[in-house]
FILUM-782111 format. One record per residue: x, y, z of N, C-alpha, C in turn; residue number from 0. Coordinates in steps of 0.2 Angstrom, whole numbers. Layout:
BEGIN
X:Y:Z:X:Y:Z:X:Y:Z:NUM
...
//
This chain:
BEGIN
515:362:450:521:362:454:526:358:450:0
532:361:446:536:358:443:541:356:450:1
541:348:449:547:345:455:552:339:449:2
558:340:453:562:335:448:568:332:455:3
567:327:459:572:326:462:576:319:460:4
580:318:461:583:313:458:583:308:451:5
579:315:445:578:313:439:572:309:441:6
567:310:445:561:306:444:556:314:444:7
550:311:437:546:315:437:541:314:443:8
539:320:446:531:319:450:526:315:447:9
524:315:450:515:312:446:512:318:450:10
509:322:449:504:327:448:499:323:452:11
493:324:455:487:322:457:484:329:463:12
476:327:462:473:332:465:472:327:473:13
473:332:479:473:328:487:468:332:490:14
464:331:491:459:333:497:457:340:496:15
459:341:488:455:349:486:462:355:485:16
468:350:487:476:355:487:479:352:481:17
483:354:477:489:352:473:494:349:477:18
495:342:474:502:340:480:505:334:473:19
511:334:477:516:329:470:517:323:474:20
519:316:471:523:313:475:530:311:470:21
532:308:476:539:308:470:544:303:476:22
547:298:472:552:295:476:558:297:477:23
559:298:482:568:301:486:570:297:490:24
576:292:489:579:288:494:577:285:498:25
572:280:491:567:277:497:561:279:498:26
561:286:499:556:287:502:551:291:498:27
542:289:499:539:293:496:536:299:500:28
538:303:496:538:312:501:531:314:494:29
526:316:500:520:320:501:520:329:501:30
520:332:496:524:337:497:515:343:495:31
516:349:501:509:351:499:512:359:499:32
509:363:494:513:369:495:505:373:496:33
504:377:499:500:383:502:500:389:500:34
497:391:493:501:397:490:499:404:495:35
491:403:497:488:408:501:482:402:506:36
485:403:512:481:397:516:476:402:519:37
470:400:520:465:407:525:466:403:533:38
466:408:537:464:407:543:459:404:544:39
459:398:546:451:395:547:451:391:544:40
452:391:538:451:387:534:455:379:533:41
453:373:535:458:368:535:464:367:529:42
469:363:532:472:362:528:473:352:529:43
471:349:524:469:344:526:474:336:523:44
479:332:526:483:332:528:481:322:527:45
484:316:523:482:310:524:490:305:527:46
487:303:532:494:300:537:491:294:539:47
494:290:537:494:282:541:498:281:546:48
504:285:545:508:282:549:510:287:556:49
508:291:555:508:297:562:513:300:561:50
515:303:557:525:305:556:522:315:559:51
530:316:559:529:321:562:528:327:554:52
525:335:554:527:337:550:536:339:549:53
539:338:544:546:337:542:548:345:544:54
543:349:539:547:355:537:539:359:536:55
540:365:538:535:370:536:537:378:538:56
533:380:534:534:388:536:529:392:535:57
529:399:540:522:402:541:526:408:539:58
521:414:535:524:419:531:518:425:536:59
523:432:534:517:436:537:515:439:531:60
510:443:530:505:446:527:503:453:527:61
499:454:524:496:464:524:493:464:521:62
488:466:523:481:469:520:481:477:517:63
479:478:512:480:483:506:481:490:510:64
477:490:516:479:498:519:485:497:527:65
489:494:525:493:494:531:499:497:528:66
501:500:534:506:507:533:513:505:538:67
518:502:534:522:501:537:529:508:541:68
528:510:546:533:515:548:538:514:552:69
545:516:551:551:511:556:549:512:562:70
553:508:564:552:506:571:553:512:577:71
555:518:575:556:524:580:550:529:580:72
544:526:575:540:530:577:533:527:577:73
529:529:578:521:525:581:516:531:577:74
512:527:573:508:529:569:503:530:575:75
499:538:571:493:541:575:488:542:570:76
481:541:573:476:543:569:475:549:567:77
479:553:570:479:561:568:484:566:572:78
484:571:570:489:575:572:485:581:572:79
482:585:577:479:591:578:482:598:581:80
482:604:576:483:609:578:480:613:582:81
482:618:586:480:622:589:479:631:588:82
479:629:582:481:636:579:487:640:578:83
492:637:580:500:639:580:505:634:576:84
502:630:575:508:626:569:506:626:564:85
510:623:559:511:620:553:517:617:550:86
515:614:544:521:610:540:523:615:535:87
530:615:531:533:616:526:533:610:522:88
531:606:518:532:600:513:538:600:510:89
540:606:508:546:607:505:546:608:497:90
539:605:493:538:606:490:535:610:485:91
538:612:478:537:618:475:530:616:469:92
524:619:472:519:615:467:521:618:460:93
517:615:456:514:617:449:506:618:453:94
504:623:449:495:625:449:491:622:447:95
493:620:440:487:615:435:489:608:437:96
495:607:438:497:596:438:498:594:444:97
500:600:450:500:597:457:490:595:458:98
492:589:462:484:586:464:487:585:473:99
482:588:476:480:584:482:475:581:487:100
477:576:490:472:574:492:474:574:499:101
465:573:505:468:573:511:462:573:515:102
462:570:521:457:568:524:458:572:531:103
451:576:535:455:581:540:448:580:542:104
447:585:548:442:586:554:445:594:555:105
439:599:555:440:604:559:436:606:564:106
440:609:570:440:607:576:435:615:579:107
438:622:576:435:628:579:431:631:572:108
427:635:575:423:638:573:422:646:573:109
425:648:579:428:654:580:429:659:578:110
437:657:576:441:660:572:439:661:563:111
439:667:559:438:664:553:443:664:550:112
443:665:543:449:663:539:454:658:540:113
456:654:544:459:649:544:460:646:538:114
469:645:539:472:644:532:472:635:532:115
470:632:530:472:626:528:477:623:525:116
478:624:519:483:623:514:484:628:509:117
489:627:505:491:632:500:497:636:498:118
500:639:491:505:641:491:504:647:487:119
504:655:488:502:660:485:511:665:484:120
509:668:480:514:675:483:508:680:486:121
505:683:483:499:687:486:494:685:485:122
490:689:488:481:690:486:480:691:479:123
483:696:476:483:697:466:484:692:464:124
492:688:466:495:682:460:492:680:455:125
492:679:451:487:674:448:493:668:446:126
498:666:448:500:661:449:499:657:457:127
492:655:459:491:652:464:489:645:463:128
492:639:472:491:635:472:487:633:476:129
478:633:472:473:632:476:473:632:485:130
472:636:486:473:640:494:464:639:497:131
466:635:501:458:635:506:460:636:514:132
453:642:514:450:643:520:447:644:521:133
444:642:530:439:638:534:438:645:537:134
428:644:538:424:647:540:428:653:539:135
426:654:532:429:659:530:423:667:531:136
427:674:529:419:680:532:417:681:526:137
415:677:521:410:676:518:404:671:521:138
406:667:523:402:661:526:405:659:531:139
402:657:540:404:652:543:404:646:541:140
409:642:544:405:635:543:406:633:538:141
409:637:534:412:635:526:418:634:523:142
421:630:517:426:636:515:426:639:509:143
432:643:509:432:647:503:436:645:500:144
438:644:493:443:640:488:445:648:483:145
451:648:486:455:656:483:458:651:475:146
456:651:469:457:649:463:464:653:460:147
464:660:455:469:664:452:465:671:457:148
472:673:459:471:682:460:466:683:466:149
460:685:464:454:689:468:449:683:468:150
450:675:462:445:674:460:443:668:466:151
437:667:469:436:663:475:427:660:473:152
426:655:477:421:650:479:421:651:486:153
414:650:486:413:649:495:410:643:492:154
410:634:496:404:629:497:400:629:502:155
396:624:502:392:622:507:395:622:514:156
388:623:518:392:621:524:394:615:527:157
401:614:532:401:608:536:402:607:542:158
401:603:547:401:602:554:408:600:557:159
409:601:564:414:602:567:415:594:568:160
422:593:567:425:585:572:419:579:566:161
420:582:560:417:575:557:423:575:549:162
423:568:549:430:568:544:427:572:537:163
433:575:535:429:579:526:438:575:522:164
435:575:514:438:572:511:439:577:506:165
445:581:505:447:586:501:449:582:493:166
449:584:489:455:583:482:455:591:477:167
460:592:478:463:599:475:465:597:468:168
465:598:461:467:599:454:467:603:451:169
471:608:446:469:613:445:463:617:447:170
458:617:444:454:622:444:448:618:445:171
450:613:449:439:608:453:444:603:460:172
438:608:466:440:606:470:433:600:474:173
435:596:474:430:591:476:431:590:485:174
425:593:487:423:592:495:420:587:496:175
421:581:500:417:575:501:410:573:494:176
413:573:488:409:574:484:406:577:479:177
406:584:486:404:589:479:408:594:475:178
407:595:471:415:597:467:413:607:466:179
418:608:465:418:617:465:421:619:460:180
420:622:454:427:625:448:425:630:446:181
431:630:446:432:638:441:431:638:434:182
432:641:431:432:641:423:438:645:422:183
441:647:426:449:652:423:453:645:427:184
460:642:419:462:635:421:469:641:423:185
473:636:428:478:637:432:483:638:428:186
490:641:430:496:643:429:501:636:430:187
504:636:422:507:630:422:516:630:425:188
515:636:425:522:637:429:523:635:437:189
529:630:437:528:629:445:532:636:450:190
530:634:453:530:641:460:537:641:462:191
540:648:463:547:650:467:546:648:474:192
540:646:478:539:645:485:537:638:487:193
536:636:493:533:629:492:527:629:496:194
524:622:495:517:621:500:517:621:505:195
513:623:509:514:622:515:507:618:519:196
505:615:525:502:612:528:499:615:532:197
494:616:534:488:620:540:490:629:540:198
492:631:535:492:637:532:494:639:527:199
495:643:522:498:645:516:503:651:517:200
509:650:514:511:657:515:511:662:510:201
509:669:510:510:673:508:516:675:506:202
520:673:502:526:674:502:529:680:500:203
524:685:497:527:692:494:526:697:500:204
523:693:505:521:699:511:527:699:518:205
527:701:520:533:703:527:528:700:532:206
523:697:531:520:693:538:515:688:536:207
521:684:532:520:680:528:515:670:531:208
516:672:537:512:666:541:504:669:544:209
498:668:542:495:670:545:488:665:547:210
485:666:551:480:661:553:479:655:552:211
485:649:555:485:641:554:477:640:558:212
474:635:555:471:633:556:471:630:562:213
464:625:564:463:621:570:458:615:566:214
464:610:566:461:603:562:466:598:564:215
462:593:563:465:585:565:466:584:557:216
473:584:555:476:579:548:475:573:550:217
472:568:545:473:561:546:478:559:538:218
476:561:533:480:559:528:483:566:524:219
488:564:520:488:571:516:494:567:509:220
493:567:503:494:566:499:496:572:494:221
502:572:491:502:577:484:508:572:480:222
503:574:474:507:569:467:508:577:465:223
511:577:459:515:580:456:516:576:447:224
510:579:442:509:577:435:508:568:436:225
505:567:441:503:560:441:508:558:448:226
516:560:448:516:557:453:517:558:460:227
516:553:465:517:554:471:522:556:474:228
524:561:478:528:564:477:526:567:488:229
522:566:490:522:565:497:516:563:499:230
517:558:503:514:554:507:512:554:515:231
511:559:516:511:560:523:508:553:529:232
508:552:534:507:548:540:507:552:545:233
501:552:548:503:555:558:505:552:561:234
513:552:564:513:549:569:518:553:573:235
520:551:579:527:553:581:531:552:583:236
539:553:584:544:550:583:546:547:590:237
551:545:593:555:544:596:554:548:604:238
556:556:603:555:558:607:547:563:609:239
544:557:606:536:558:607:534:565:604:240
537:568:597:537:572:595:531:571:590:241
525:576:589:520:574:585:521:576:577:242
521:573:571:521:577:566:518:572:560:243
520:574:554:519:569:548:526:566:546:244
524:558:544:530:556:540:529:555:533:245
533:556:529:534:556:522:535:548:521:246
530:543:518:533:537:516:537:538:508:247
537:544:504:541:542:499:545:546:502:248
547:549:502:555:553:505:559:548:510:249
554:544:515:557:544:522:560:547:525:250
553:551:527:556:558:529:551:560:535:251
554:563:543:547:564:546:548:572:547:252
544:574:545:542:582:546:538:585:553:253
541:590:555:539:593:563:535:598:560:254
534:602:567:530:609:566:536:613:568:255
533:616:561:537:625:561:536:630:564:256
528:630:566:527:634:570:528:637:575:257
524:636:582:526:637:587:522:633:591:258
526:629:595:523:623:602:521:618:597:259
520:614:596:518:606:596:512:605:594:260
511:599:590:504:597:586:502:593:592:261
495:594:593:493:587:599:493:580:593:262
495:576:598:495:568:596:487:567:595:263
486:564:592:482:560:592:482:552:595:264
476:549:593:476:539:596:480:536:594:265
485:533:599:488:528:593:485:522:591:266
489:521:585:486:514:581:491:510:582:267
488:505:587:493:501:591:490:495:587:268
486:493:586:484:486:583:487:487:575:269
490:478:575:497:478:571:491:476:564:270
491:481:561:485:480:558:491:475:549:271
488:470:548:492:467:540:498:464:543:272
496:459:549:503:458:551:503:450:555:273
504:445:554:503:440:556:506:438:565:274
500:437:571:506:435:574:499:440:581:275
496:439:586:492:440:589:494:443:595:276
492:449:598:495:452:604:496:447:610:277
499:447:613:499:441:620:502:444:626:278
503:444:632:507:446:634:508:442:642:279
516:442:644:516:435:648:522:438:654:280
520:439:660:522:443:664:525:448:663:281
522:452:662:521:459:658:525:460:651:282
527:454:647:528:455:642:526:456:636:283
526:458:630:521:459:625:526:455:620:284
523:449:619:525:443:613:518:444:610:285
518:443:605:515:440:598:514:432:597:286
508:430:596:507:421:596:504:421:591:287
505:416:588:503:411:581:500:405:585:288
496:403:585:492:396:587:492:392:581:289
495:386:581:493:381:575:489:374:576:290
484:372:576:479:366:578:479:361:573:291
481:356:577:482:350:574:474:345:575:292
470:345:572:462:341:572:463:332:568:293
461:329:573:459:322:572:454:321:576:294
455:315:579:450:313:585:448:316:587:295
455:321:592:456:325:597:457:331:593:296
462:338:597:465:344:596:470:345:599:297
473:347:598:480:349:600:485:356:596:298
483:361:602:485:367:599:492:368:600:299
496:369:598:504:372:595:505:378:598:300
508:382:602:508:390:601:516:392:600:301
517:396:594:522:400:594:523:408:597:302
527:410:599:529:416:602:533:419:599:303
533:426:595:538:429:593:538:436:598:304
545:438:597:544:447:598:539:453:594:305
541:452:588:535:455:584:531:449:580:306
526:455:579:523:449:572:528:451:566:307
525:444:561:527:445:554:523:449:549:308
526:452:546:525:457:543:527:456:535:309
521:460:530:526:459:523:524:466:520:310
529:468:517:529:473:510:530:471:505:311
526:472:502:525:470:491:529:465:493:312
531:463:489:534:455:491:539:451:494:313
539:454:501:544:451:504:540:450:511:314
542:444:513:536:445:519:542:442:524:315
541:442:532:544:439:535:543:433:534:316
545:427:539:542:420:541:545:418:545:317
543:413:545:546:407:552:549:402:548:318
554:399:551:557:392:546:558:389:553:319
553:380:551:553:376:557:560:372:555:320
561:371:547:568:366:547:573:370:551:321
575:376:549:581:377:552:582:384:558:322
575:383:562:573:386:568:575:391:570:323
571:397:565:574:403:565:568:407:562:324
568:413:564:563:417:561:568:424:557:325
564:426:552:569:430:546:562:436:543:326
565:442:547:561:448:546:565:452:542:327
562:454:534:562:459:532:567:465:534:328
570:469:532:572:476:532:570:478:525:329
564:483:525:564:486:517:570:492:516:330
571:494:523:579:499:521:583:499:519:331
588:492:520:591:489:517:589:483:513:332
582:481:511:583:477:506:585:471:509:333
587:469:515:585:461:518:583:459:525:334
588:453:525:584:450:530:589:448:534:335
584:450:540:590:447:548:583:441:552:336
591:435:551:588:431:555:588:430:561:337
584:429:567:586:425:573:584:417:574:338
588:414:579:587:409:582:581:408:585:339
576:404:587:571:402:590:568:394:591:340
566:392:595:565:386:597:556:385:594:341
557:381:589:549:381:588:547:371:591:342
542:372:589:538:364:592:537:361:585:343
538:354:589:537:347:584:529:348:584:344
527:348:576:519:347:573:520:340:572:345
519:335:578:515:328:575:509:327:572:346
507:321:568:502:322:567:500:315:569:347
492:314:567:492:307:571:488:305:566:348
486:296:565:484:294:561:478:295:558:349
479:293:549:471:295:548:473:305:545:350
466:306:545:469:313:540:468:318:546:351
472:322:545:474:328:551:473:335:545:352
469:338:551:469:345:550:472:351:553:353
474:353:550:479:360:550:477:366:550:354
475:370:556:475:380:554:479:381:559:355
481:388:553:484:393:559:477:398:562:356
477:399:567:473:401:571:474:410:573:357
477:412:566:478:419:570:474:423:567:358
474:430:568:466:435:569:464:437:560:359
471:438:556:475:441:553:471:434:546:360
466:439:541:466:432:536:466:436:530:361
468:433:524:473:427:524:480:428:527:362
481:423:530:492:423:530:493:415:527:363
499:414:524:502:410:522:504:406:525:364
507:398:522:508:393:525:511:390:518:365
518:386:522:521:382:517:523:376:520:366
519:369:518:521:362:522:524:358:517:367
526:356:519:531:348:515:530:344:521:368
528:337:518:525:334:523:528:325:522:369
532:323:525:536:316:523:531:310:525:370
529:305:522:526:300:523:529:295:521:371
533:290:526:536:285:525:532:279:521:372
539:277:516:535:270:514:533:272:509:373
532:268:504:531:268:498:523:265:496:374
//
């Protein structure tokens, strides 16, 4: 921790298993501990003779590697299931050998066969197609069939209804929950005059061009393009309780094309990578951080926000106790709006005091500056 206040060097020293500097400012000798990554639970341990209160600190939110941040008009679903009459338009125009996709789904019937899942063809001959599968296909129930160039196809194993499968599509090896399916004729490097489509494919050289959308619950759906991502799908639904995918690299939310509505799935209401505990206090939903102060006794803190703290890549919300405001992120515009809020004085009491934040959410952050009178 480089510090230089008033042209006086720190002295360095290790405190109770933290990095802390001391350093004299106006008199006074300030105790300063900085928390690069503090765990929930875990102490943060504090030495005070004289009982002073904490000066300054601040608490940051956090995310854990799979949290998916979507604006606020719309509510992430575990899935978005068809009924055999919808589907997506992506928009985009694959390539056959560099387009990859990935995607995680459930199918729901078994009835019906041929059911289109995904893909982009002009016809049944083409031999520029983009890996086109379908479900319980009349070569096999239970199965699918992987339409490679023209006439040339796979049927795989079989698989069971309402249980997750894990597709990945690349040229010419298609990998089902593992097991892998290829062709030996490699795909057409020219990209398509048509685009992808979602829970069907279209025949685009035919006059009845939409046929057999499937019955599947989408949970993920991924397509890079020569490596890059290029859409990101999410289930959820908008505003007007409308069920579809959003695009997190476009920011884009895509509907059905179809006809009638994708059923919604569950929402994912738990604020998953996000600092700050559900609470609710006649009939309202605040967000609590609890902070305990341990000595003798305990003495727990409670803050109330309207949301939790939240971060992406490196910008996180937080709380500022100096100048008693909380400061969340907009990754849309690239800042920060602050509000005013009334937080509580962290005294601490003599002797060494211990510090957690008490929230569900580990690790979140923690930044204390801690003044101790007297030299």
């Amino acid at each position: 921790m480089a510090l230089n206040l008033n042209g006086n060097s720190p002295k360095k020293i290790l405190f109770n298993g933290l990095n802390v500097a001391k350093v004299l400012f106006n008199g006074v000798v300030v105790w300063i501990a900085k928390i690069l990554q503090f765990l929930s639970g875990y102490p943060l341990t504090l030495e005070n003779s004289t009982g002073e209160n904490l000066v300054d600190y601040k608490i940051y939110g956090n995310q854990d590697p799979e949290a998916i941040i979507l604006p606020d008009e719309y509510v992430r679903l575990d899935y978005i299931e068809s009924t055999g009459t919808q589907y997506i338009n992506t928009g985009f125009k694959p390539n056959p050998k560099t387009t990859r996709v990935e995607t995680t789904f459930q199918v729901t019937d078994n009835t019906k066969i041929n059911q289109r899942l995904f893909g982009a063809r002009k016809n049944y001959s083409d031999v520029k197609t983009m890996c086109n599968i379908f479900w319980n296909s009349q070569q096999m129930r239970n199965a699918f069939r992987v339409d490679w160039v023209g006439n040339v196809s796979t049927v795989s194993s079989k698989f069971s209804l309402n249980t997750d499968i894990t597709m990945i599509c690349e040229n010419n090896i298609v990998t089902i929950n593992s097991l892998k399916y290829k062709s030996s004729t490699d795909k057409s490097t020219t990209y398509l005059d048509y685009e992808f489509y979602i829970n069907v494919f279209f025949d685009a050289g035919n006059t009845t061009s939409v046929q057999s959308p499937a019955y599947v619950k989408w949970k993920t759906f991924k397509i890079y393009d020569d490596g890059t991502l290029v859409r990101d799908f999410i289930p959820c639904k908008n505003a007007e309780g409308i069920a579809g995918l959003y695009d997190l690299v476009e920011n884009k939310f895509y509907s059905n094309s179809g006809i009638g509505d994708f059923v919604a799935g569950r929402e994912i209401t738990t604020k998953v990578g996000k600092v700050g505990d559900e609470y609710y206090k006649a009939g309202e939903q605040l967000y609590k951080i609890p902070i305990k102060v341990s000595n003798d006794t305990e003495t727990e803190y409670e803050i109330y926000l309207n949301k939790p703290l939240g971060k992406i890549e490196e910008n996180a919300d937080y709380i500022d106790f100096e100048n008693q405001e909380v400061a969340y992120y907009d990754y849309l515009t690239d800042t920060y709006t602050k509000e005013n809020i009334e937080l509580p004085e962290i005294p601490t009491q003599e002797g060494t005091n211990i510090i957690t934040v008490e929230t569900s959410l580990k690790p979140s952050k923690m930044d204390i500056k801690y003044y101790k009178k007297g030299v």
